[in-house]
N, C-alpha and C positions, 0 to 999 in steps of 0.2 A: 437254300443252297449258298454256299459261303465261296467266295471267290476272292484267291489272297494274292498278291503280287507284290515280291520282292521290291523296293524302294532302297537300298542298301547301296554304298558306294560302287562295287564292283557291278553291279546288276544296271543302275544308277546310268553308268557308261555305256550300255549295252542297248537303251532305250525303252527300262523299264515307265519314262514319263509315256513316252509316245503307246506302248501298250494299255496304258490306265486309261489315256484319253479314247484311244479307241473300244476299250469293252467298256468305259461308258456311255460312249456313242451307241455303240451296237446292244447295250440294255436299253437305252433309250426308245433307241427306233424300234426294240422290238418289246417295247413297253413290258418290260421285267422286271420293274424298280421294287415291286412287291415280294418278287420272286427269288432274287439275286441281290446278298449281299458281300459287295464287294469292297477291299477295303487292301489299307497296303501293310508289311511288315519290314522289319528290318532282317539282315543274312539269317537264311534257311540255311546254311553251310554247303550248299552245291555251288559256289563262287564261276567255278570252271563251265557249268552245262546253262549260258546264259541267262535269262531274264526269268528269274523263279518264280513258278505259279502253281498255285496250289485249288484244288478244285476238291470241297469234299475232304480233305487230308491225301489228293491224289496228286502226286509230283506232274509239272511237265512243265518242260523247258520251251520260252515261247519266245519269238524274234517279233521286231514292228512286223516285219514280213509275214510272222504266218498267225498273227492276232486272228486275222478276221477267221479264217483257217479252222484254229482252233476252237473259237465260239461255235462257229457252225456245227461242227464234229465233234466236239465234247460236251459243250456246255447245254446247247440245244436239243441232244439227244438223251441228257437226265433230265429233262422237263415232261 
């Protein structure tokens, strides 16, 4: 599974760090290092619909706020 998150200036301000730390945290602790490779890019061109992540080639806009959210709800349930 590829998991891609925007690192880009606009994104960047948005708290694209604080989501990297956290779905490494949370591969961590749910020991997925084998499973999940996660990695960052620069502008996906969505600037506007914040912290760009990509799952699979599957868009979704993701805040520090709904990281954890997200893994639970997406990423955990193509495993």
């Amino acid at each position: 599974m590829k998991l891609m998150v925007c690192i880009g200036s606009s994104c960047h301000l948005k708290g694209s760090r604080q989501v990297v730390e956290q779905l490494q945290h949370l591969i961590a602790e749910n020991d997925l290092k084998e499973k999940i490779d996660l990695g960052g890019t620069f502008c996906m061109g969505k600037c506007q619909q914040g912290v760009c992540v990509t799952l699979d080639n599957d868009f979704y806009s993701v805040t520090p706020e709904t990281a954890e959210d997200f893994f639970k709800t997406e990423v955990m349930s193509r495993l």
